[in-house]
C-alpha positions as CSV (number, residue, x, y, z in Angstrom):
1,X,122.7,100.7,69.2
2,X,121.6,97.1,68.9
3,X,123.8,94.6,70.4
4,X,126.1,91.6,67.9
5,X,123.9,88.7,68.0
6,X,125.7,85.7,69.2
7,X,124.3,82.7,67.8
8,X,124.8,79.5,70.1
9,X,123.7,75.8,70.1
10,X,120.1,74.6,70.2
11,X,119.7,73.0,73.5
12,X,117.1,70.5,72.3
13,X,116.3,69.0,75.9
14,X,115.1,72.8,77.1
15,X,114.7,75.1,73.8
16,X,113.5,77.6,75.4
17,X,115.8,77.5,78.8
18,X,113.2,76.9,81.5
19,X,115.8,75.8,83.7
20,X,117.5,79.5,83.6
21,X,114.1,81.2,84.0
22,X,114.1,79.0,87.5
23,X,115.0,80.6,90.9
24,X,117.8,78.5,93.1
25,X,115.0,77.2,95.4
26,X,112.7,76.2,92.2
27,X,115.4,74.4,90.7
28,X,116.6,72.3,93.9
29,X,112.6,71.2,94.7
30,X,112.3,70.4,91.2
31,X,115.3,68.1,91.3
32,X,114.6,66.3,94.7
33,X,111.2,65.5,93.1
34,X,112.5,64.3,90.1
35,X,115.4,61.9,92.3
36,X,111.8,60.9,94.2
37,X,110.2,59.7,91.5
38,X,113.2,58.4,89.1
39,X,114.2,56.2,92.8
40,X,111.5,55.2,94.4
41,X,108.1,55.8,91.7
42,X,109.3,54.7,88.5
43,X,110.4,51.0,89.8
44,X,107.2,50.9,90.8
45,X,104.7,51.7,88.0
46,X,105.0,48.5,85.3
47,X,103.5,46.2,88.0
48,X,101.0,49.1,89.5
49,X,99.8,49.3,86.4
50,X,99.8,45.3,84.8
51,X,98.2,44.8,88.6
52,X,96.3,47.9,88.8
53,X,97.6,48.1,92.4
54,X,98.3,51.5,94.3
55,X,100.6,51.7,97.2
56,X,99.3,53.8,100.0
57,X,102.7,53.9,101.2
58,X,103.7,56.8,98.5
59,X,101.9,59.2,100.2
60,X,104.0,58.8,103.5
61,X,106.4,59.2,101.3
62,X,105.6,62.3,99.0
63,X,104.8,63.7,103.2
64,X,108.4,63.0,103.9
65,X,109.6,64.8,101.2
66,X,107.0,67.6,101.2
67,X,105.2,67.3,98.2
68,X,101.6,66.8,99.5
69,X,99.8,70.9,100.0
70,X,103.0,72.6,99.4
71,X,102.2,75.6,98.4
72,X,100.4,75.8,102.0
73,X,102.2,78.2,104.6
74,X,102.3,76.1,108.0
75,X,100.9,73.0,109.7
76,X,103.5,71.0,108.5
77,X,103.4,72.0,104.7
78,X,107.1,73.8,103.3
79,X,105.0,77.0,102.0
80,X,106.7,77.1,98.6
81,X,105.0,79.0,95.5
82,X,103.2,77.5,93.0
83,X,106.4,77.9,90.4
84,X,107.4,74.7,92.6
85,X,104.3,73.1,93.0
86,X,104.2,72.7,88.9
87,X,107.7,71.6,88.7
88,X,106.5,68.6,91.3
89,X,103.6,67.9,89.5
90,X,105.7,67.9,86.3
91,X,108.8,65.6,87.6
92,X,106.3,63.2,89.2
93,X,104.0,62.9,86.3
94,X,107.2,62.2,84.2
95,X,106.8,58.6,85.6
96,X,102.8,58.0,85.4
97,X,99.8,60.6,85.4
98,X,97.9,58.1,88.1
99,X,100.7,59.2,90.9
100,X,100.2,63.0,90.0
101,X,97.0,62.6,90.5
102,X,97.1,61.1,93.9
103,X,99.2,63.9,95.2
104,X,97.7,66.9,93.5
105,X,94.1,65.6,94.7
106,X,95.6,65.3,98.1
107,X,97.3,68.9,97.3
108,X,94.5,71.0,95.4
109,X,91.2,68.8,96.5
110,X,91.5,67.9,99.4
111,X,94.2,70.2,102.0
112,X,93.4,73.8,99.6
113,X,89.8,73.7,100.7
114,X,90.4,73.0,104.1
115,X,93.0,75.8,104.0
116,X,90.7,78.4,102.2
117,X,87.5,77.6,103.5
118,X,87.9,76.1,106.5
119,X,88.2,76.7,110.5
120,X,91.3,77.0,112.2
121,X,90.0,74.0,114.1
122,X,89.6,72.2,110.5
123,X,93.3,73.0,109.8
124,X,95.2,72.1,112.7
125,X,93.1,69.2,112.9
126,X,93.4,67.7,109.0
127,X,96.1,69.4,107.7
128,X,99.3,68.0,109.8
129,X,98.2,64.4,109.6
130,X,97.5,65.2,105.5
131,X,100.8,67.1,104.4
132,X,102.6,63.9,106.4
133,X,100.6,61.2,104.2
134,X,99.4,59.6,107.2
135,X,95.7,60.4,106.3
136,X,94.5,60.3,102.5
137,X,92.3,62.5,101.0
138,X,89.4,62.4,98.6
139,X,87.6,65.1,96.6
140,X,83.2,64.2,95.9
141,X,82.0,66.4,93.2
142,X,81.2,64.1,90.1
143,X,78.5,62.2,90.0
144,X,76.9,59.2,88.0
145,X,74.3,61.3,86.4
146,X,76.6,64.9,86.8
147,X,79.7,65.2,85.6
148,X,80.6,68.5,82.7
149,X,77.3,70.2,85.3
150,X,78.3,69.9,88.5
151,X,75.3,72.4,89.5
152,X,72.9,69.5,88.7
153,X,74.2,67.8,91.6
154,X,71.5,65.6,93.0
155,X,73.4,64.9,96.8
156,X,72.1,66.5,99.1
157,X,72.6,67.8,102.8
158,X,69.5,68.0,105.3
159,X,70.3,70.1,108.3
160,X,69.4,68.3,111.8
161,X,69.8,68.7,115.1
162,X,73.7,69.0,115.5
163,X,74.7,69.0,112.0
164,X,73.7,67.4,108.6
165,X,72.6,64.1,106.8
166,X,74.3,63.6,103.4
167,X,72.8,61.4,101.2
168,X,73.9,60.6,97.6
169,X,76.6,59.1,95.3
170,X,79.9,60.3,93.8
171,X,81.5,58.7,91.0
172,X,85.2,58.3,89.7
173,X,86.6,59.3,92.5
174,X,90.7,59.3,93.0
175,X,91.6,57.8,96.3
176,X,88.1,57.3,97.4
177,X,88.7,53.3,98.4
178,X,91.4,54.2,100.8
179,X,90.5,57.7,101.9
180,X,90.4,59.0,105.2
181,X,89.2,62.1,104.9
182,X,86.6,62.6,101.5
183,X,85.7,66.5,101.2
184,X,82.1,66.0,99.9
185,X,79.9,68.8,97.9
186,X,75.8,68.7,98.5
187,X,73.2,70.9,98.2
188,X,70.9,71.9,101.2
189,X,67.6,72.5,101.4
190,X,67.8,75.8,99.8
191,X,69.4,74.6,96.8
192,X,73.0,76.3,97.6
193,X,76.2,74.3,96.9
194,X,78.7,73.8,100.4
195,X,81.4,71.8,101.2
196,X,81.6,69.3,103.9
197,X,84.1,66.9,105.5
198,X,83.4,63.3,105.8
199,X,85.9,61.1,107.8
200,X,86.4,57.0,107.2
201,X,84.1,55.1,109.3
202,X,81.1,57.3,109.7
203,X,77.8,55.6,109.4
204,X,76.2,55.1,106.1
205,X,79.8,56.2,104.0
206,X,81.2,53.2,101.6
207,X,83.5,53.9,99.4
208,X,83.6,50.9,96.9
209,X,87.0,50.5,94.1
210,X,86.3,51.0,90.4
211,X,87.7,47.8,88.5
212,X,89.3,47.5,85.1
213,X,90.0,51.1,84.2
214,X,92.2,51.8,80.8
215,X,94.1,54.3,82.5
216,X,95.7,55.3,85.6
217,X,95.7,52.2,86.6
218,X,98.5,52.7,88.8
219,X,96.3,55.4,91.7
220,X,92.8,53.4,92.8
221,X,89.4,55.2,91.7
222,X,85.8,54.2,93.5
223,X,83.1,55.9,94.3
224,X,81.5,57.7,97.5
225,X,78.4,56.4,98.5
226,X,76.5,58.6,101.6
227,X,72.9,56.7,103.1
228,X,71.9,59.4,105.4
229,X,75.4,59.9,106.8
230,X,75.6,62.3,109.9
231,X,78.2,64.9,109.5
232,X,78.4,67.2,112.4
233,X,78.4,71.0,112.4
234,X,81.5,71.3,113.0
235,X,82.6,69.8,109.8
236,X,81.2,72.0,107.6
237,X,83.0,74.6,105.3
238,X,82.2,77.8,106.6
239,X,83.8,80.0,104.3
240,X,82.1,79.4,100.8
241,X,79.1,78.3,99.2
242,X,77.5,77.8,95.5
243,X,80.0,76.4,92.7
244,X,82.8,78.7,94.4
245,X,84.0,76.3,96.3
246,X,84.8,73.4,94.0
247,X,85.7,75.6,91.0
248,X,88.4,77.3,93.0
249,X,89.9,73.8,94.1
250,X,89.5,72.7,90.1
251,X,91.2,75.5,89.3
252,X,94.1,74.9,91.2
253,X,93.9,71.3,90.5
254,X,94.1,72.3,86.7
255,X,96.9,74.3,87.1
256,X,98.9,71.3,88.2
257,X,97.7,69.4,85.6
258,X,98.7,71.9,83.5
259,X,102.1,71.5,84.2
260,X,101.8,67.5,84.9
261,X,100.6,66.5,81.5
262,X,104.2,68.4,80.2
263,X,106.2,66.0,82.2
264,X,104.0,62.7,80.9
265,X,104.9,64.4,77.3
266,X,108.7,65.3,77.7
267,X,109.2,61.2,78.4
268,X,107.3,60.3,75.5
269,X,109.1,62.6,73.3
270,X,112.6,61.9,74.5
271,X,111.5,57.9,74.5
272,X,110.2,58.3,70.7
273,X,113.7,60.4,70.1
274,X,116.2,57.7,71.7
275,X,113.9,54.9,70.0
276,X,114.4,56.3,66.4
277,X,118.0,57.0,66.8
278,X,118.8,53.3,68.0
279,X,116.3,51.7,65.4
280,X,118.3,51.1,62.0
281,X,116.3,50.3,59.0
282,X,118.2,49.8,55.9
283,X,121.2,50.5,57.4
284,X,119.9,53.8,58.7
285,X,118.6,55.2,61.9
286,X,114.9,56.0,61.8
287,X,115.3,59.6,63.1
288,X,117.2,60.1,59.4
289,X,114.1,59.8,58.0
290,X,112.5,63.8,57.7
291,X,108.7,62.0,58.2
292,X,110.1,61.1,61.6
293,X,112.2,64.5,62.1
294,X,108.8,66.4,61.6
295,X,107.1,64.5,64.2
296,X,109.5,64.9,66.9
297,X,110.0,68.7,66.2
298,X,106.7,68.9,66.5
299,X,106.8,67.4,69.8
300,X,109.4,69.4,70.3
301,X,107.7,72.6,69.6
302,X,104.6,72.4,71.6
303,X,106.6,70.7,74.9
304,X,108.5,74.2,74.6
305,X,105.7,76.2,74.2
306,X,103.1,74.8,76.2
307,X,106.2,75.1,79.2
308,X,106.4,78.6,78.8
309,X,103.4,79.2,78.7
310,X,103.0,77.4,82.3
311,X,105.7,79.0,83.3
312,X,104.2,82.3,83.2
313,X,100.9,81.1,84.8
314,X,102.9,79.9,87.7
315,X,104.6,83.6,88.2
316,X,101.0,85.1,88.3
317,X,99.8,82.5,90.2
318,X,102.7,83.2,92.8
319,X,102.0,86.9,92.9
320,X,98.6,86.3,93.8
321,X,96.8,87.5,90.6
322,X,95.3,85.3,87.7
323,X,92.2,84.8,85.4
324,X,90.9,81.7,85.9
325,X,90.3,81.4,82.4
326,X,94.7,81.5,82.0
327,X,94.4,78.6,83.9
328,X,92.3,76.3,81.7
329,X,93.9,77.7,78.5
330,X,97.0,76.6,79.7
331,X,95.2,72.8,80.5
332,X,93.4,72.7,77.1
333,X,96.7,73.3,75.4
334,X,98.7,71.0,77.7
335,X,96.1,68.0,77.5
C-alpha cells in the first residue's frame, strides 16, 4: 500500500537536500572549511586578485586545518574519503577557483602521486612537510607546444650515471613560481612516459611567474623550465609509467573540480538571487520579473543536479570503484 504523500516546502538553498544525504563527519569538515574560507580567504581575494598577488601563507594554513592530501591515510594527512574532499573543494572554491586550485594541485598533483607511485622513502620524506603547507607543490605535464596531447610531450629524461637529466619546458603551471617540490613528467630514451620529483634549487630548474592572466588571478601560474637538470635515482616514480601516471592524478584532480566549480556557481546564483530581490525598478523588485525568475531557476536546476550528480561520484569514489569516464562527465557538466 503506498504511503500519503506529504507535500512540504521547497528548500531553495538545497532542493535536493545534500546536506541530509551527508554523514555527521562530512557535514562537520564541510563546515570548518566553509568558516576557513568565509574567515580568513574571502577577505583576502578583491586585492589578490586587483594585485594578482598569492599568499604562500594559505597553504600553512589549509595544513593546519587539514585540507591539503586529505583523503591520504597517514604522514600527517586526516585520511577522510573523498565525499569530504569535494565538500572542501566546494566551500573553498565558493570564495575564488584560483585558491581551489592551489590546494587541490597540492592535494591531487602533487601528494596523490607520491602516495600512489612512490617509495616509502618518497612519502615519509615529501608528504609530512606537504600536508603541513610548509613545502608547495607543483604538477609539469602541459607544455608550450602540448597541451589537449600530453603523449606528444617533447621533455625528456636521459638516464646517467646515478640518475637522470631532464631537459624541457612546462607551461601554465599552478604554483610553479613558489614551488618546492614540482613533480615533472618526461619521456626517456625509449619513448615511455615516468614521473619524476624535482626539488627547488637543483641546477638548471627556473621556474619563471606568468603575468597578466584574466583569471585566477588570485593563485600564481609560471612555467618549469629544466636545462639538463640532474635528478637522482632516487627521485624517480617507481610505480607507473606511460600516460598512467598523470591521467590518474587528472582524474582525481577533475573530480575536485567537479565539485569546486559547484561552489564558484552556488555564490553566483545566490549573489544574482539577493541582487534582483533588492534592485527595484518601477517600483518592483527585479526577481518579479518571470525573464529573471527563469534564469535563476535555471541556475537553480543545474546547481541541484550537477550536486547530485557529484554526490554520487564521491560514494563510488569512496568505495573504491569508478569509471573514469563518471568522472569527467561529471566535470563537463559542472564546468
Amino acid at each position: 500500500m503506498a504511503t500519503k504523500t506529504r507535500w512540504t516546502p521547497l528548500n531553495w538553498q538545497d532542493p535536493f537536500e545534500l546536506d541530509a544525504q551527508l554523514t555527521e563527519e562530512q557535514r562537520m569538515v564541510r563546515d570548518s572549511a566553509q568558516q576557513y574560507a568565509q574567515s580568513a580567504l574571502a577577505p583576502r581575494v578583491k586585492d589578490a586578485f586587483r594585485q594578482e598577488s598569492t599568499d604562500a601563507d594559505i597553504f600553512r594554513e589549509m595544513g593546519e586545518m587539514g585540507l591539503l592530501g586529505a583523503t591520504i591515510d597517514g604522514y600527517g594527512c586526516p585520511g577522510v574519503d573523498y565525499m569530504c574532499y569535494g565538500l572542501i573543494a566546494r566551500e573553498i572554491e565558493r570564495v575564488d577557483s584560483g585558491y581551489r586550485s592551489m590546494m587541490s594541485v597540492q592535494s591531487s598533483l602533487v601528494m596523490y602521486p607520491i602516495y600512489t607511485y612512490g617509495t616509502e622513502e618518497q612519502r615519509e620524506k615529501y608528504l609530512p612537510k606537504l600536508a603541513t603547507g610548509e613545502w608547495i607543490g607543483c604538477f609539469g605535464l602541459t607544455e608550450p607546444d602540448h597541451g589537449s596531447d600530453p603523449g606528444g610531450m617533447v621533455t625528456r629524461a636521459k638516464a646517467v650515471e646515478g640518475g637522470y637529466r631532464l631537459t624541457g619546458a612546462k607551461m601554465w603551471i599552478s604554483n610553479s613560481p613558489i614551488a618546492d617540490v614540482f613533480i615533472v613528467w618526461a619521456k626517456t630514451e625509449d619513448d615511455v612516459i615516468r614521473g619524476f620529483i624535482l626539488e627547488k634549487g637543483m641546477d638548471g630548474l627556473t621556474a619563471p611567474k606568468i603575468e597578466g592572466k584574466l583569471a585566477l588571478r588570485a593563485s600564481i601560474t609560471g612555467e618549469i623550465v629544466m636545462d639538463n637538470v640532474f635528478v637522482p635515482e632516487e627521485n624517480h616514480l617507481p610505480d607507473v609509467e606511460g600516460l598512467k601516471g598523470p591521467f590518474g592524478c587528472l582524474n582525481n584532480a577533475r573530480y575536485g573540480i567537479a565539485w569546486g566549480v559547484m561552489g564558484a556557481a552556488e555564490e553566483c546564483w545566490h549573489t544574482a538571487r539577493q541582487y534582483t530581490l533588492d534592485r527595484t525598478q518601477f517600483g518592483v523588485p527585479l526577481a518579479s520579473k518571470q525573464l529573471v525568475q527563469l534564469k535563476l531557476a535555471d541556475m537553480q536546476t543545474e546547481i541541484g543536479l550537477a550536486l547530485q550528480g557529484c554526490l554520487q561520484a564521491g560514494r563510488m569514489l569512496s568505495a573504491g570503484e569508478i569509471a573514469p569516464d563518471l568522472i569527467s562527465l561529471i566535470k563537463r557538466n559542472s564546468c
